[in-house]
C-alpha positions as protocol buffer text, in pm:
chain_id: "A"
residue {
  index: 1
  type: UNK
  ca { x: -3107 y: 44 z: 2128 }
}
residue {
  index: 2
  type: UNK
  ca { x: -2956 y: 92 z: 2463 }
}
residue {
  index: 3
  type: UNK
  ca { x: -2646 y: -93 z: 2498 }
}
residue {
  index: 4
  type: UNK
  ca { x: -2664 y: -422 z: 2281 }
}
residue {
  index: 5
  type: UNK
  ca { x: -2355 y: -664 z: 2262 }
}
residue {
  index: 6
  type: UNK
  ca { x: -2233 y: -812 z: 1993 }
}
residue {
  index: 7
  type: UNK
  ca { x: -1928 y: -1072 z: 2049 }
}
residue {
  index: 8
  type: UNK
  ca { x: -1761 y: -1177 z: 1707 }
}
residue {
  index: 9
  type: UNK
  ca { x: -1472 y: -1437 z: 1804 }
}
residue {
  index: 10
  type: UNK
  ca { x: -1278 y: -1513 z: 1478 }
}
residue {
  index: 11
  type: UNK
  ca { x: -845 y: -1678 z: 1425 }
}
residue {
  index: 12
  type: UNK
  ca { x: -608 y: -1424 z: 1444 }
}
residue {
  index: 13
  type: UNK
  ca { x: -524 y: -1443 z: 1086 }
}
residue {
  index: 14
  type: UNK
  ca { x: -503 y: -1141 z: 864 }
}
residue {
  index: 15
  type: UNK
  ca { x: -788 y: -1266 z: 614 }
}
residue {
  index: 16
  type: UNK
  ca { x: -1017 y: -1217 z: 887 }
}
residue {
  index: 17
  type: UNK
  ca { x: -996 y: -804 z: 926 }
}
residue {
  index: 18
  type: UNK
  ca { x: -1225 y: -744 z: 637 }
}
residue {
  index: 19
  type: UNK
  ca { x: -1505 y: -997 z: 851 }
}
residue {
  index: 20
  type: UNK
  ca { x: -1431 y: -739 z: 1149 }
}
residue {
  index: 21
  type: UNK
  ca { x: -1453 y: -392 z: 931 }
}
residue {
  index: 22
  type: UNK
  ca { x: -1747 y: -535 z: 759 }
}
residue {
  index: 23
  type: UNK
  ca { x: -1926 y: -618 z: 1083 }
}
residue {
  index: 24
  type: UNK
  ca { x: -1821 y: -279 z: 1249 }
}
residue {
  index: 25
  type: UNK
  ca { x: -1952 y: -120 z: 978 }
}
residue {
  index: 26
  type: UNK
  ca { x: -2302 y: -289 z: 937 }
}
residue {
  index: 27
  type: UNK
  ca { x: -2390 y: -213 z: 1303 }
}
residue {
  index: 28
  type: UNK
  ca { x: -2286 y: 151 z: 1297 }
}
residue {
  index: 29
  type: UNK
  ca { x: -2477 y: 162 z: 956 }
}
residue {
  index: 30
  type: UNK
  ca { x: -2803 y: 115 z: 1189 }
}
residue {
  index: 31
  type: UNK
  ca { x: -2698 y: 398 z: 1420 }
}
residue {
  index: 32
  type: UNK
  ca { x: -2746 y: 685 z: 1190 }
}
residue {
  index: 33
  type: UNK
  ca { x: -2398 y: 792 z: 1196 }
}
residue {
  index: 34
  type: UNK
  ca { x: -2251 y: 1001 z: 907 }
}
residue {
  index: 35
  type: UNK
  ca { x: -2041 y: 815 z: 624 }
}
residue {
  index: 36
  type: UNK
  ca { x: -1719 y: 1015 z: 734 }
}
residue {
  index: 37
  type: UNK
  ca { x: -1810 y: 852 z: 1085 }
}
residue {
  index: 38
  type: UNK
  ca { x: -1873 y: 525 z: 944 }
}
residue {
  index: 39
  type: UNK
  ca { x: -1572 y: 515 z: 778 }
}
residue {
  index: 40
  type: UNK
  ca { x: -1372 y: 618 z: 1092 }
}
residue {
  index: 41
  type: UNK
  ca { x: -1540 y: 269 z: 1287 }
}
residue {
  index: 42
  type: UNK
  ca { x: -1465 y: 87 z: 978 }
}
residue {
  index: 43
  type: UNK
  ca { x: -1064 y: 179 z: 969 }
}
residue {
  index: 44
  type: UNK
  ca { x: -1053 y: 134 z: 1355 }
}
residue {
  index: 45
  type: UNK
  ca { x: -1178 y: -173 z: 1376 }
}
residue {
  index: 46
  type: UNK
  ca { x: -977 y: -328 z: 1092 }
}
residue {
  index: 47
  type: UNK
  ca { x: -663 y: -117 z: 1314 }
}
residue {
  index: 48
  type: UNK
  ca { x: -766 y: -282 z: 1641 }
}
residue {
  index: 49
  type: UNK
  ca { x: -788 y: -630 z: 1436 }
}
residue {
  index: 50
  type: UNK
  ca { x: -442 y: -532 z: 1298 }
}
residue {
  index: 51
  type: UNK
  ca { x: -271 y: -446 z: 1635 }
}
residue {
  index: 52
  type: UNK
  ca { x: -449 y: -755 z: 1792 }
}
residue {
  index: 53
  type: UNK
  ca { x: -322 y: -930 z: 1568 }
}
residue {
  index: 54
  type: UNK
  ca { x: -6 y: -905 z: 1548 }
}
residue {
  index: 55
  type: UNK
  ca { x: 1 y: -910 z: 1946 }
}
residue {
  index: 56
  type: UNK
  ca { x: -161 y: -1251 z: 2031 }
}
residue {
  index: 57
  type: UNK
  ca { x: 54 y: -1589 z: 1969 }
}
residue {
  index: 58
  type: UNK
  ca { x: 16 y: -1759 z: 1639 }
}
residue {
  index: 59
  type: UNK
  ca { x: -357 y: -1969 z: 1623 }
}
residue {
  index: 60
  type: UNK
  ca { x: -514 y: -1764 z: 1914 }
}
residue {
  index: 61
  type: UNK
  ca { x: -900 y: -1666 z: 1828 }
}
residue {
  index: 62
  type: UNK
  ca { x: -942 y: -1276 z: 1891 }
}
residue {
  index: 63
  type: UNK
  ca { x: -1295 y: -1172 z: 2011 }
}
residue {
  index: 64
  type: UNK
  ca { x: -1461 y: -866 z: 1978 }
}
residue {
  index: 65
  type: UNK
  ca { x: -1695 y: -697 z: 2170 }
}
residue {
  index: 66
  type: UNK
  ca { x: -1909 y: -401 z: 1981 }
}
residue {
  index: 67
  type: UNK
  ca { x: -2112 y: -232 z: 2273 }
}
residue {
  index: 68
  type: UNK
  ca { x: -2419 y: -9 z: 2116 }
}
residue {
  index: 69
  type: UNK
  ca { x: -2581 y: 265 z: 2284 }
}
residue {
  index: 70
  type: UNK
  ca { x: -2813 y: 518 z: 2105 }
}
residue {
  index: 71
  type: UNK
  ca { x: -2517 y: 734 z: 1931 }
}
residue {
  index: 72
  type: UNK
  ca { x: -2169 y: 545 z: 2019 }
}
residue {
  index: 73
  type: UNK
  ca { x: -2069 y: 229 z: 1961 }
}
residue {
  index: 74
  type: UNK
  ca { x: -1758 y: 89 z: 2142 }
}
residue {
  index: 75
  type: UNK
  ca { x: -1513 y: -203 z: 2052 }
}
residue {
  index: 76
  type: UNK
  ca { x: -1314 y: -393 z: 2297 }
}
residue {
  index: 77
  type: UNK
  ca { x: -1052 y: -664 z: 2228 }
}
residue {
  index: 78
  type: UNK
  ca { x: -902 y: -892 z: 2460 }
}
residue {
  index: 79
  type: UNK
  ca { x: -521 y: -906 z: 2447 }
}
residue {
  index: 80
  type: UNK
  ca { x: -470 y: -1174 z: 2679 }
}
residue {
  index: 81
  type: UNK
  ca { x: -112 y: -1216 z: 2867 }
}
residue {
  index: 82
  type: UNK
  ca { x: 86 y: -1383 z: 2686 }
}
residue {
  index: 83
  type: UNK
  ca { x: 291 y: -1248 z: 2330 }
}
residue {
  index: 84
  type: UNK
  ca { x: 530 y: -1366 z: 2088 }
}
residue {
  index: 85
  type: UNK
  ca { x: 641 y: -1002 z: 2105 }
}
residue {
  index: 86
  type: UNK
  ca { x: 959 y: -819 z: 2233 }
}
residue {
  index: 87
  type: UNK
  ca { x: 880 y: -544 z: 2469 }
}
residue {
  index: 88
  type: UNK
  ca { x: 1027 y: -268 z: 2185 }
}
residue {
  index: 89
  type: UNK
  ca { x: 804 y: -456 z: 1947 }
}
residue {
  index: 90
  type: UNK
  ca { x: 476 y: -435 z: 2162 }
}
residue {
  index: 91
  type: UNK
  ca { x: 556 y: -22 z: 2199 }
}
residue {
  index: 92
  type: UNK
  ca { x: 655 y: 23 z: 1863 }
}
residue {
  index: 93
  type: UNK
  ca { x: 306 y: -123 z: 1735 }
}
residue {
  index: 94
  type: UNK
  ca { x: 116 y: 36 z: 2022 }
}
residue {
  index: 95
  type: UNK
  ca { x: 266 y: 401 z: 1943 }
}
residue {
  index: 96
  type: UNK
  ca { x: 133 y: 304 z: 1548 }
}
residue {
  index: 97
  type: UNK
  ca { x: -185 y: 182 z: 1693 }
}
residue {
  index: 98
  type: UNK
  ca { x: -244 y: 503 z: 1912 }
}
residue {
  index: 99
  type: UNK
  ca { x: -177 y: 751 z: 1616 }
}
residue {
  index: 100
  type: UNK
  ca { x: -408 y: 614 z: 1409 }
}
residue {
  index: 101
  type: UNK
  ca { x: -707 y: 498 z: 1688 }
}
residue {
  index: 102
  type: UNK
  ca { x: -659 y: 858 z: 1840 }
}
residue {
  index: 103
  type: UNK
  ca { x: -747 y: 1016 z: 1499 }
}
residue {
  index: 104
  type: UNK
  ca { x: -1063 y: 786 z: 1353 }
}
residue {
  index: 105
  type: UNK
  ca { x: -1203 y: 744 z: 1762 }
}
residue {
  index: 106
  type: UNK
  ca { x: -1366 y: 966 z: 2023 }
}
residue {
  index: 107
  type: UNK
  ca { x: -1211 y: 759 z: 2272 }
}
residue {
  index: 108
  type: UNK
  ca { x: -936 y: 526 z: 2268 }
}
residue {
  index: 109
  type: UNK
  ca { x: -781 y: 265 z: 2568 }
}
residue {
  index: 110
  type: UNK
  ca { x: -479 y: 60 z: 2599 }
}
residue {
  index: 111
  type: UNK
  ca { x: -457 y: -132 z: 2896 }
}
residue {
  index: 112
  type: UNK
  ca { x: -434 y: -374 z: 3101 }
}
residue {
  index: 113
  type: UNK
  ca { x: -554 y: -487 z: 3443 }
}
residue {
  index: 114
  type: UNK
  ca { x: -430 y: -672 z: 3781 }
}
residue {
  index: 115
  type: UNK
  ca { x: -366 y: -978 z: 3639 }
}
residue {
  index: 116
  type: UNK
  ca { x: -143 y: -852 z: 3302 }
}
residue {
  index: 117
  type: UNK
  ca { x: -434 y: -887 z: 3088 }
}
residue {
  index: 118
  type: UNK
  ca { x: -386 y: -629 z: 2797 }
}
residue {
  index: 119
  type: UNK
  ca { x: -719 y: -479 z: 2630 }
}
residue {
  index: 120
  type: UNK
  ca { x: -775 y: -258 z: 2348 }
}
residue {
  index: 121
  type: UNK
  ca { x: -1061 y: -57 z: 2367 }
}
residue {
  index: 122
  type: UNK
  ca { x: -1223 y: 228 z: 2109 }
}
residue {
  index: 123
  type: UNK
  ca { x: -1548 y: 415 z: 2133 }
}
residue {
  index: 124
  type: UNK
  ca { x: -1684 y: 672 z: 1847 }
}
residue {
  index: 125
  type: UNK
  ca { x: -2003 y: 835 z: 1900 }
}
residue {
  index: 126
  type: UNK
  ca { x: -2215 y: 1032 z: 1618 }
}
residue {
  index: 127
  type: UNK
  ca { x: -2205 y: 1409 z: 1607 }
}
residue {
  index: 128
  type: UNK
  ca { x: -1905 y: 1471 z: 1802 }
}
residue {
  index: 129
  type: UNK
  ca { x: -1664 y: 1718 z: 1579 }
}
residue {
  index: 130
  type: UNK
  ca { x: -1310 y: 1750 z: 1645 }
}
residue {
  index: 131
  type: UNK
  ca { x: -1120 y: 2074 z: 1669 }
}
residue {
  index: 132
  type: UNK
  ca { x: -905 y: 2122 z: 1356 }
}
């Protein structure tokens, strides 16, 4: 497989997170993954869609970008600069965000770079068990 892209750009409107979950969870359904781990994509990408949201001004598009190697797959969301949020609203959400990414991902990324961009980004790769 080694690393395809798949870019799914669709409104920031809460109808569209089953179109995201759905679409995580057909391309991790051609990875061999387990169902548990399938299920873990599926509620962290309808999470990211959630957070991303809720972030981005009213009638922005949100894009995702699933990145596929032979036994992770990766989603990245671009945030963009600009919010309709107050700073206590935009940590409350992330703190949300990050207790449930951290629990269904391997990996999980909140950032942003030089120019104030903010990204999200998640990766969960097959076979990896967490310590209980």
């Amino acid at each position: 497989m080694s690393h395809d892209r798949i870019q799914l750009t669709v409104p920031a409107k809460g109808e569209y997170a089953k179109t995201v979950r759905m679409t995580a969870a057909a391309l991790v359904s051609r990875m061999g993954m387990t169902y548990d781990e399938l299920d873990d994509v599926r509620m962290a990408a309808e999470e990211a869609f959630v957070y991303a949201a809720d972030t981005v001004r009213e009638g922005d598009d949100l894009t995702f970008t699933f990145i596929m190697d032979d036994d992770c797959i990766s989603i990245e969301v671009i945030l963009g600069t600009e919010t309709h949020l107050t700073d206590e609203d935009i940590e409350r959400r992330a703190s949300y965000a990050t207790f449930i990414l951290e629990s269904v991902c391997d990996s999980f990324e909140l950032g942003s770079d030089e120019s104030g961009c903010q990204s999200l980004r998640l990766t969960k790769c097959a076979g990896i068990v967490d310590d209980l």
